[in-house]
MARBA-3410 file (N, C-alpha, C, O; in Angstrom, 1 decimal):
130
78.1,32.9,57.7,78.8,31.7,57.4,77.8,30.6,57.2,77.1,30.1,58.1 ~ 77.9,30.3,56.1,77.1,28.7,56.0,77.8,27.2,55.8,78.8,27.2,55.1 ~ 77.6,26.2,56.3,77.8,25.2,56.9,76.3,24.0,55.9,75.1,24.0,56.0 ~ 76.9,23.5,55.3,75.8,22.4,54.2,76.6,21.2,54.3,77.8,21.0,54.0 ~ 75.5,20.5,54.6,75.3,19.0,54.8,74.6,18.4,53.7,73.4,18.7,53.6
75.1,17.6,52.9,74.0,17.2,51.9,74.0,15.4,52.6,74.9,14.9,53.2 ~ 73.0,14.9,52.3,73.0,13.5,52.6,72.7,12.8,51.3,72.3,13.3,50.3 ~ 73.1,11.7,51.5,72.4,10.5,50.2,71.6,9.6,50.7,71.2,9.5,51.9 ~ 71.2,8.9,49.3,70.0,8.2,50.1,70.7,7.1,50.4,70.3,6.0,50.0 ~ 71.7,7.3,51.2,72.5,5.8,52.2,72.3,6.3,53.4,72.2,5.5,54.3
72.0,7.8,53.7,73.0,8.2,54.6,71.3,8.7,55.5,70.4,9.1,54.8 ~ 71.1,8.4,57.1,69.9,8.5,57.8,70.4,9.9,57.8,71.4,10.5,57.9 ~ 68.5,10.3,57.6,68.3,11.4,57.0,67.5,12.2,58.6,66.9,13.2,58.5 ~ 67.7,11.5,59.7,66.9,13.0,60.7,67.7,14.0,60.9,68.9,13.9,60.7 ~ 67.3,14.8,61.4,67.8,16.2,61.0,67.8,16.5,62.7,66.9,15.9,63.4
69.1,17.5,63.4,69.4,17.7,64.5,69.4,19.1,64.7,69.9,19.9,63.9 ~ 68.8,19.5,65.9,69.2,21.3,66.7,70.5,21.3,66.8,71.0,20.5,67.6 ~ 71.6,22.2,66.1,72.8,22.5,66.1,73.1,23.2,67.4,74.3,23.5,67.6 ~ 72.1,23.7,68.3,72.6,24.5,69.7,71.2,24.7,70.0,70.3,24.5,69.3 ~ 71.1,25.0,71.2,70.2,25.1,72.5,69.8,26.3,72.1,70.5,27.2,71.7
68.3,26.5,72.3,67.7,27.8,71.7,66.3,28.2,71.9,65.8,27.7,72.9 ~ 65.8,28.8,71.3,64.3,28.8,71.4,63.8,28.6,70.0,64.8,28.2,69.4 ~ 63.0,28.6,69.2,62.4,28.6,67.8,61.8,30.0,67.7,60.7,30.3,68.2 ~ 62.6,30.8,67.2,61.7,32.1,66.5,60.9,32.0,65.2,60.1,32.9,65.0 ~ 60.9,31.2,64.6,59.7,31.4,63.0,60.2,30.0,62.4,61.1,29.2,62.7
59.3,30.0,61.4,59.4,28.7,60.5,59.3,29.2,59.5,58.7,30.1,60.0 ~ 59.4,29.5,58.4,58.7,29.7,57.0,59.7,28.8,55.8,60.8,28.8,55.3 ~ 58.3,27.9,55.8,58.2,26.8,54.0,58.2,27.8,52.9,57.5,28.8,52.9 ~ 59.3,27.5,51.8,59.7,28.1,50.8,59.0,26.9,49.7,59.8,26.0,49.4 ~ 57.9,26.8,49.1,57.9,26.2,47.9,59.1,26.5,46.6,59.6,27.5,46.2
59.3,25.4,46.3,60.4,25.2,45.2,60.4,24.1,44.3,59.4,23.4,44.3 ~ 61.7,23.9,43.4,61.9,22.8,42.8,62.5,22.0,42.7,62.2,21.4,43.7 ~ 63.3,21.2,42.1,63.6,19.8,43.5,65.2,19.2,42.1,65.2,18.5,41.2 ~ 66.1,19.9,42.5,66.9,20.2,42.0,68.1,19.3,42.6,67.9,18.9,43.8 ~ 69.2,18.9,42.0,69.9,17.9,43.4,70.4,18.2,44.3,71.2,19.1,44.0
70.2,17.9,45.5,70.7,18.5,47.0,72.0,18.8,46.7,72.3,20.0,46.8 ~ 73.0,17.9,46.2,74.2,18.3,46.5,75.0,19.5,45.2,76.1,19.8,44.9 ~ 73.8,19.7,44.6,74.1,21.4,43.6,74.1,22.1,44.5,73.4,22.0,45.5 ~ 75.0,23.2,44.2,74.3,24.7,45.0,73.5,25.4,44.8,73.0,26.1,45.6 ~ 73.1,25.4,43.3,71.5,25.8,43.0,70.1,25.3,43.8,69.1,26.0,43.9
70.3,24.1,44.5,69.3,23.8,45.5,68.9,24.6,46.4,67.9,25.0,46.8 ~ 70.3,24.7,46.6,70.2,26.1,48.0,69.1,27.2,47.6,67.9,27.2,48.1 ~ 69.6,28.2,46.5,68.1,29.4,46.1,67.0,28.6,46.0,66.0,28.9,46.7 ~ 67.0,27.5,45.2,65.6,27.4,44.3,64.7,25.9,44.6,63.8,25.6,43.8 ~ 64.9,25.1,45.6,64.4,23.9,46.1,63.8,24.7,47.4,64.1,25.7,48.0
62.6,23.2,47.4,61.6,23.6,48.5,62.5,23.6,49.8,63.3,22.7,50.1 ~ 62.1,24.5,50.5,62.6,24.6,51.8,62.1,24.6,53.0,61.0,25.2,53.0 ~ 62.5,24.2,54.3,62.0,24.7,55.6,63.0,25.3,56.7,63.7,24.6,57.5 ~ 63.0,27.2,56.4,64.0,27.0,57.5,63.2,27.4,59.0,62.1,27.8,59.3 ~ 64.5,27.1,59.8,63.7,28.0,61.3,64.9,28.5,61.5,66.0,28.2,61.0
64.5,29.7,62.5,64.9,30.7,62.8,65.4,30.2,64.4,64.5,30.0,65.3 ~ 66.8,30.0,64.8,66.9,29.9,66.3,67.2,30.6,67.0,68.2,31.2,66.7 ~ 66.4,31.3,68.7,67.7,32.3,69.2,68.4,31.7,69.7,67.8,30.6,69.9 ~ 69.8,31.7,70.4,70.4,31.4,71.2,70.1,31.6,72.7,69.6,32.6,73.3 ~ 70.6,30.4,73.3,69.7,30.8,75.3,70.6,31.7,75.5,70.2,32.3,76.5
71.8,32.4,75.0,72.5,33.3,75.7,72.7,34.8,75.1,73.5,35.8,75.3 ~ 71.4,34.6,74.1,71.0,35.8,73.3,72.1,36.3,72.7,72.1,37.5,72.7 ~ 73.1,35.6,72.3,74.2,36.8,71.6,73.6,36.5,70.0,73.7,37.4,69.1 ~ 73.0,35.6,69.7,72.8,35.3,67.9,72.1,34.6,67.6,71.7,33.7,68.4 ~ 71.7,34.8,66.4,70.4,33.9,65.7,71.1,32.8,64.9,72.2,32.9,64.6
70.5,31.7,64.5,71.3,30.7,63.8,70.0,30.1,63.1,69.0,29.8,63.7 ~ 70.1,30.0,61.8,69.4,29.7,60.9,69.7,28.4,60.3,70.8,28.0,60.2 ~ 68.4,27.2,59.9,68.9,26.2,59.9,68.2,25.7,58.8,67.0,25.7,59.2 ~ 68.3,25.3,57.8,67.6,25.2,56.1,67.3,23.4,55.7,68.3,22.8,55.1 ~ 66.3,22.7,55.9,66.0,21.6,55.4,65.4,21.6,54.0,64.3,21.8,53.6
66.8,21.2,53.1,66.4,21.9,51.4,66.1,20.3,51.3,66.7,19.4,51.8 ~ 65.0,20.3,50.3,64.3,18.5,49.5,65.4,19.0,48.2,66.1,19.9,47.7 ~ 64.9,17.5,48.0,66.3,17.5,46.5,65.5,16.6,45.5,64.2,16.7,45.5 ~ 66.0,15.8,44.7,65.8,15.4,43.4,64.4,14.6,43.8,63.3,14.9,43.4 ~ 64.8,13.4,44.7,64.2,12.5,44.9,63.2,12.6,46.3,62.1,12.2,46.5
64.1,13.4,47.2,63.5,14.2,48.4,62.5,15.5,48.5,62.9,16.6,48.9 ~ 60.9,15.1,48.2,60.3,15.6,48.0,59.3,15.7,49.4,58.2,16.2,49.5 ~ 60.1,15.1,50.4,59.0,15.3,51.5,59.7,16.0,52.6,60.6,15.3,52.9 ~ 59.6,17.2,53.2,60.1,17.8,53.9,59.7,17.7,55.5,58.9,18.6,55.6 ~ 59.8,17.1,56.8,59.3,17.3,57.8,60.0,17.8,58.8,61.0,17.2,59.2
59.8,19.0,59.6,59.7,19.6,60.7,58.7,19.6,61.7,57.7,20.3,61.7 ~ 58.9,18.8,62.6,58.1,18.6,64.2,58.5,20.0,64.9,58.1,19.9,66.0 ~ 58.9,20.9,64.8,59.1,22.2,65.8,58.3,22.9,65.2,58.1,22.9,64.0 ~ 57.8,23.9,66.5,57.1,25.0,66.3,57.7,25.8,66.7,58.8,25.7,67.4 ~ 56.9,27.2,66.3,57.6,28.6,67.1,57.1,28.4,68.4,56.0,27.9,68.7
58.4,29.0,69.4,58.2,29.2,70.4,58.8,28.0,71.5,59.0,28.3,72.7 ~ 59.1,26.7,71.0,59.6,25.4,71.1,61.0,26.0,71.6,61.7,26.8,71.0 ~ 61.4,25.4,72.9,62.9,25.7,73.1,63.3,24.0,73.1,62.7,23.0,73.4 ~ 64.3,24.2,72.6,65.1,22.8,71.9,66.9,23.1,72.3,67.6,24.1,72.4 ~ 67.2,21.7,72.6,68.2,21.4,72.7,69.1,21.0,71.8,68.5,20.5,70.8
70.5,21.2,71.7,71.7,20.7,70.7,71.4,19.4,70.6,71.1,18.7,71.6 ~ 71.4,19.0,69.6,71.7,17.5,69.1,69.8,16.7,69.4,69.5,15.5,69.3 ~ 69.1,17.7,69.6,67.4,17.2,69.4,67.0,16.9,68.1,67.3,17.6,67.2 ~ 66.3,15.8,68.0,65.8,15.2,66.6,64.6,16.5,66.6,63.9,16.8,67.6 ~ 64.4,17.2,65.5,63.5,18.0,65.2,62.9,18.1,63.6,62.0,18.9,63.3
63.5,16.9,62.8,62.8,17.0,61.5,63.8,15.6,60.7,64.7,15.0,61.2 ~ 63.1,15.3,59.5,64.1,15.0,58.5,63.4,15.5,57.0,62.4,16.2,56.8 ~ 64.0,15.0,56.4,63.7,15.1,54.9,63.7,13.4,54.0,64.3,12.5,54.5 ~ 63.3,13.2,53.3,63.2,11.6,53.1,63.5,11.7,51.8,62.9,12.6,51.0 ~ 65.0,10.4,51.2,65.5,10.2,50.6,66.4,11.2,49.3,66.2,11.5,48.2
67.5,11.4,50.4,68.2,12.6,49.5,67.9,13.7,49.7,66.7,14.1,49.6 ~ 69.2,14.8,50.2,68.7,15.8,50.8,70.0,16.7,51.2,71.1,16.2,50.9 ~ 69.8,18.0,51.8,70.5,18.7,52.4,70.1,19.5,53.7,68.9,19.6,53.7 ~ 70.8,20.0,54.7,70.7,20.7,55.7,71.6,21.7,55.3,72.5,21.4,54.6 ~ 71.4,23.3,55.9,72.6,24.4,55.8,72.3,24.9,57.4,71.2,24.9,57.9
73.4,25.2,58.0,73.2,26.3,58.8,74.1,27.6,58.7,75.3,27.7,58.5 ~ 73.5,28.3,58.9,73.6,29.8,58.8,74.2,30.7,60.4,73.5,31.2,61.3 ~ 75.6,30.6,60.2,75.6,32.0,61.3,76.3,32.8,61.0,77.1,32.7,60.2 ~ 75.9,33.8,61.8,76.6,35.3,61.6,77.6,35.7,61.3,78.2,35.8,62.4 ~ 78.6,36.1,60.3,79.9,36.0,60.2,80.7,36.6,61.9,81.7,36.1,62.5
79.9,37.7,62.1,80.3,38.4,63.4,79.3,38.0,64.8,78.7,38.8,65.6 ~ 79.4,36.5,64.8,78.6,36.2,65.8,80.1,35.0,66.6,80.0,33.9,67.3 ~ 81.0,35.5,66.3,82.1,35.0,67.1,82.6,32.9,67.0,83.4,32.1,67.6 ~ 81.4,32.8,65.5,81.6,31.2,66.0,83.0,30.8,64.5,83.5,31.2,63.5 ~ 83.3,29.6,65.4,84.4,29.3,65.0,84.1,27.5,64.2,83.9,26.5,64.9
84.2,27.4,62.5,83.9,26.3,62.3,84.5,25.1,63.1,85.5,25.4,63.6 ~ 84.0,23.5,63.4,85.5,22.5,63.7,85.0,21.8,62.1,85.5,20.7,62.3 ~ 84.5,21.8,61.1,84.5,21.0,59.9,85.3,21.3,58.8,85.9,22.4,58.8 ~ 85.3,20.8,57.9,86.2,20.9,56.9,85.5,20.3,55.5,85.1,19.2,55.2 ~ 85.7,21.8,54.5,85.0,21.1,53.5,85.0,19.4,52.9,86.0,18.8,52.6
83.7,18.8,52.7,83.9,17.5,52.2,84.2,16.2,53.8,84.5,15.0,53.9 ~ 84.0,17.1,54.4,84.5,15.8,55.7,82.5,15.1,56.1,81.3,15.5,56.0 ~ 83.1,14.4,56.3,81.5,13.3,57.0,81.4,13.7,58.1,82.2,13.9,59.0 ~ 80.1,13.8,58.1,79.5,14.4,59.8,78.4,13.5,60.0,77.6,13.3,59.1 ~ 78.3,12.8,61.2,77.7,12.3,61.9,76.5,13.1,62.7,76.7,14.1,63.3
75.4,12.5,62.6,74.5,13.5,62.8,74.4,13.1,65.0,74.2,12.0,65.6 ~ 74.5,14.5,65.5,74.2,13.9,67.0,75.8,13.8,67.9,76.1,13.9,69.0 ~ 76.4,13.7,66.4,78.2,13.6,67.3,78.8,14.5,66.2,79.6,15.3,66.8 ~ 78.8,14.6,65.3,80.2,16.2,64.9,79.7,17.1,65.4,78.5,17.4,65.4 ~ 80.6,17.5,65.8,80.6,19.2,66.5,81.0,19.8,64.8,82.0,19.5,64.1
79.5,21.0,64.6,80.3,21.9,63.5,81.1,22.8,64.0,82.0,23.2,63.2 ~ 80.9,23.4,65.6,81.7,24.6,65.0,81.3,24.8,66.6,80.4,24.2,67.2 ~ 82.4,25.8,67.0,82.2,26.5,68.9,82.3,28.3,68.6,83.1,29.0,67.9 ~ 81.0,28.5,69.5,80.8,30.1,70.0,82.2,30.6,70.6,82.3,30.2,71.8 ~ 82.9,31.0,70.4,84.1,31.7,71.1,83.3,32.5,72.5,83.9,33.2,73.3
END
């Protein structure tokens, strides 16, 4: 299940831990700088994702900081190995941009968003682990 957040350049761009975890991997995807809110950004714009486990080890949750047209600078403060909290400032992307997260279709979670709804970064809840 993916879950994409695109921002504008109105909208503050730091980027939040979606759940409590440890950091399993990082890997920078060089790309091209396509507009965030295409879905072509998703394959083919530069990327940073990380790899999260969950503290209660049932799933991994993947979390995608795609640069976009204007948004050519990507930053992530976490490393592997970093256990991090829900709602931790851990990166942004600067001016115009997108976030995806990624879970398991069969990792029991249940969205609370709705396509096109505004999310507040730090206070929407996307979505609960059953």
């Amino acid at each position: 299940m993916k879950i994409a957040i695109f921002m504008s350049l109105l909208d503050v761009h730091v980027n939040r831990v979606p759940c409590d975890g440890r950091v399993e991997t990082l890997a920078h995807r060089p790309g091209r700088y396509h507009n965030a809110a295409r879905e072509a950004a998703s394959a083919e714009n530069e990327a940073m994702a990380m790899l999260l486990a969950d503290v209660e080890g049932r799933t991994r949750v993947l979390v995608r900081q795609v640069a976009g047209v204007l948004a050519r600078r990507i930053v992530c403060d976490a490393a592997e190995g970093d256990r991090v909290k829900r709602g931790e400032r851990y990166g942004m992307i600067k001016f115009g941009s997108r976030v995806e997260v990624f879970v398991p279709v069969d990792a029991g979670f249940e969205p609370a968003v709705a396509p096109a709804q505004v999310v507040r970064a730090g206070e929407t809840v996307l979505g609960r682990f059953r």
